[in-house]
N, C-alpha and C positions, 0 to 999 in steps of 0.2 A: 637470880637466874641459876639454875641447879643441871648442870649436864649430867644424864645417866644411864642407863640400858635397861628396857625392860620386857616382858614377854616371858617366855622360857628362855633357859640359858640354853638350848640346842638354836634355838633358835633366835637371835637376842636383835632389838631395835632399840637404836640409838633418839634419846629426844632430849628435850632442853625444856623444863619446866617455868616457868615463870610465872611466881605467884602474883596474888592481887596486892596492889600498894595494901601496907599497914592500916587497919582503921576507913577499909572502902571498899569491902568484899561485896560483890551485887552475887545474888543468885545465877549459878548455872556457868560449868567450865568450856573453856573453846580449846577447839583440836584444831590446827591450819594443817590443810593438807598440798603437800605440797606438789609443784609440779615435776615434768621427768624430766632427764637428760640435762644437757647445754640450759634450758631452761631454768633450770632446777639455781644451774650455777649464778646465773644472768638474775636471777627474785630471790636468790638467798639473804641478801642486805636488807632488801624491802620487805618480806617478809618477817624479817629479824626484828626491824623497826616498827609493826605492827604490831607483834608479842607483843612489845614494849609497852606501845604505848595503851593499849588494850590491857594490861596488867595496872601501866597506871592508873586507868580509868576504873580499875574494882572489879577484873577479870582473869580468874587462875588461867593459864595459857599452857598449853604443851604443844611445841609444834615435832615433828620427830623424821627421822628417815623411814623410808618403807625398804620392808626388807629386800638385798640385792642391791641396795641401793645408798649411796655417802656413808657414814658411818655406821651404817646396820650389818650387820651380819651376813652372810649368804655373798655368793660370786654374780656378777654382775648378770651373768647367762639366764642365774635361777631366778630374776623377778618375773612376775606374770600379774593381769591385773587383778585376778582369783584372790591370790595371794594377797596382793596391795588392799583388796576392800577388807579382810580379812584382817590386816593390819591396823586399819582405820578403828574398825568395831575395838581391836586390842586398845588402841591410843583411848578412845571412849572410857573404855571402865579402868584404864590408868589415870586420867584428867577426874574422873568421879573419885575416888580413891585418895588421889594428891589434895583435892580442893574440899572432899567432902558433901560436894553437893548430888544434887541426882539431876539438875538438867543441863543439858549439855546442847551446844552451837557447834557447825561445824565453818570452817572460812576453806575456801580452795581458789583454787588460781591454777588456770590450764586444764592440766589432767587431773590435776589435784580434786578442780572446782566437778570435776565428771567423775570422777570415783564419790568425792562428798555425796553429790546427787544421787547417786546409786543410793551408796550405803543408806541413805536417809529415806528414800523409798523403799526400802524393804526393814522399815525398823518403827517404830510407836515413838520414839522416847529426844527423836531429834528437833529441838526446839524452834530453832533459828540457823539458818542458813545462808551462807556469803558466797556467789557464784560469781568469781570476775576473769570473765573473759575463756569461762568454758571449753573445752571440745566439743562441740555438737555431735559431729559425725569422726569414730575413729577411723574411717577409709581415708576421708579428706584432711585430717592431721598427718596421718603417714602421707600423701601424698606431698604436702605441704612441707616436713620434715626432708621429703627428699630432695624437693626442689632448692632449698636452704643447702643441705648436704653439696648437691649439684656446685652449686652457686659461690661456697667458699672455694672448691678446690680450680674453679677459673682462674686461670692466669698465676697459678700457685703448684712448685713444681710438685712431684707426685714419689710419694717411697716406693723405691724398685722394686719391693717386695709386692705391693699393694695389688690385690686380687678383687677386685670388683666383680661382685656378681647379680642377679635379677631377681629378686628382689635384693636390698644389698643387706648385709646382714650387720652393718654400721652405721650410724645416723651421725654425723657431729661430733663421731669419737666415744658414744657409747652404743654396745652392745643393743642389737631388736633379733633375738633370737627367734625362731618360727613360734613358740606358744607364746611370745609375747605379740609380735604380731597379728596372729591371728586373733589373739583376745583383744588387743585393740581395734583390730578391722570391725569385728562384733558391736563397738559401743555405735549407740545413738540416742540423745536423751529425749528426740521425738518419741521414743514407743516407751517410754514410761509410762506406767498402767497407776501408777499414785502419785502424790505428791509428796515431795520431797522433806517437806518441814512447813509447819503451821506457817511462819515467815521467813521468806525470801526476798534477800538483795541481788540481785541480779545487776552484773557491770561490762558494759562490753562497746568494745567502737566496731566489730566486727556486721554491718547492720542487717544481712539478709539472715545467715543462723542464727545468731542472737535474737533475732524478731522472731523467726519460728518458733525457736523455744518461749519466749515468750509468753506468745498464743498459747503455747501447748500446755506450760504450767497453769494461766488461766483457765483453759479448760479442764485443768485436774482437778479445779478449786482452789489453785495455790494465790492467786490475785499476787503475784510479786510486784515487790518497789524495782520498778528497773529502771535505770539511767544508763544513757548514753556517755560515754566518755571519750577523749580524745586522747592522743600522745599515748603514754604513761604505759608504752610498750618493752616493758625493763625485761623480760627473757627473750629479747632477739637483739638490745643493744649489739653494734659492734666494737663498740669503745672497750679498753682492761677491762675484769672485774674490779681491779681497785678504784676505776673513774665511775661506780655505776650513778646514775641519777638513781635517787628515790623520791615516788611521784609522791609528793606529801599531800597533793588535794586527795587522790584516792586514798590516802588512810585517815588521812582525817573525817572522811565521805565512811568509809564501814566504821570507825569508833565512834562517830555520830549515832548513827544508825544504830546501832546497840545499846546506845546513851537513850534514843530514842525508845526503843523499843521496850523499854526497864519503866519509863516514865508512868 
């Protein structure tokens, strides 16, 4: 595992490489793209243990921060999702680069698995694709974040300073400055005009959006493996970050899956 900063140095993102076990390199490196905010905090273990074991299964891995964002560069204000896909394409030809190969998967999770989507619809070269538990619609994620927002500060006294405004311009303690906002009001990965990557895992307990998309990538021609999953909702825990569960059937369910997909 190799923590290090890359990009331009004006503008620098933090990632954590993780090569392939010794003597088990399979073709083609994975970016995990991860998700935002509180979330972010709540799947950073579970995601960390994904690298892992995806590395030991014969998979160069970078997973990294997007800029504005954990240990990347830039003030919390300045992420936007422009930005973040922008980041992703950057992680892409750093994982081709570290590994040496030329194909490349993408894994995401929340916002992560909706930026992956993007980036890979407007790209040739994205082979495989892990979408778990997407954004559908970014109106109905910020709705959904606020109502979370809402919900912690019940019956939890409130700092005297504290200026709540309409839309709020805090979620859970980070920053949704208006261009971030508004670019994510923008996402919908129903009006994808291609599809995303030859093969897709789709994972989701979410059943009426995740069914839509679904459909939808069928009709791109993408035919995704999609399963329903249950539980294994690790960015919204309320327990410490240090109690977090990690759903070990859903990573063993995507290391599979890539096991498969090499066969």
């Amino acid at each position: 595992m190799k923590p290090y900063f890359f990009g331009s140095s004006q503008q620098p993102l933090f990632g954590v490489y993780h090569p392939a076990r010794s003597g088990s390199l399979r073709p083609g490196g994975i970016v995990i793209c991860q998700p935002f905010g509180s979330e972010y905090l709540r799947a950073h273990r579970s995601l960390r243990e994904l690298a892992h074991r995806l590395a030991e299964a014969g998979f160069p891995v970078l997973r990294f921060d997007y800029y504005g964002c954990g240990d990347s560069g830039g003030a919390s204000e300045t992420g936007h999702v422009e930005r973040w896909l922008e980041d992703i394409v950057a992680a892409i030809e750093e994982v081709r680069e570290a590994s040496g190969t030329s194909k490349v998967a993408l894994v995401g999770l929340r916002l992560g698995a909706t930026l992956a989507a993007l980036v890979g619809s407007q790209r040739e070269d994205v082979d495989r694709l892990v979408l778990w538990e997407p954004i559908v619609s970014g109106e109905q994620y910020l709705g959904e974040l606020a109502q979370r927002h809402r919900a912690f500060f019940e019956g939890r006294p409130k700092p005297r300073d504290l200026r709540e405004s309409d839309p709020p311009q805090e979620l859970l303690g980070f920053a949704v400055p208006p261009r971030l906002r508004e670019t994510l009001a923008r996402l919908d990965l129903r009006r994808l005009a291609r599809r995303p990557a030859r093969r897709i895992l789709l994972l989701g307990n979410q059943a009426d959006p995740i069914d839509r998309l679904s459909e939808h990538l069928t009709w791109l021609g993408a035919r995704p493996d999609y399963e329903k999953i249950s539980g294994a909702r690790v960015w919204v825990r309320e327990a410490e970050l240090n109690q977090a569960v990690v759903p070990q059937t859903v990573l063993e369910k995507i290391t599979a899956w890539f096991d498969e997909s090499h066969a």
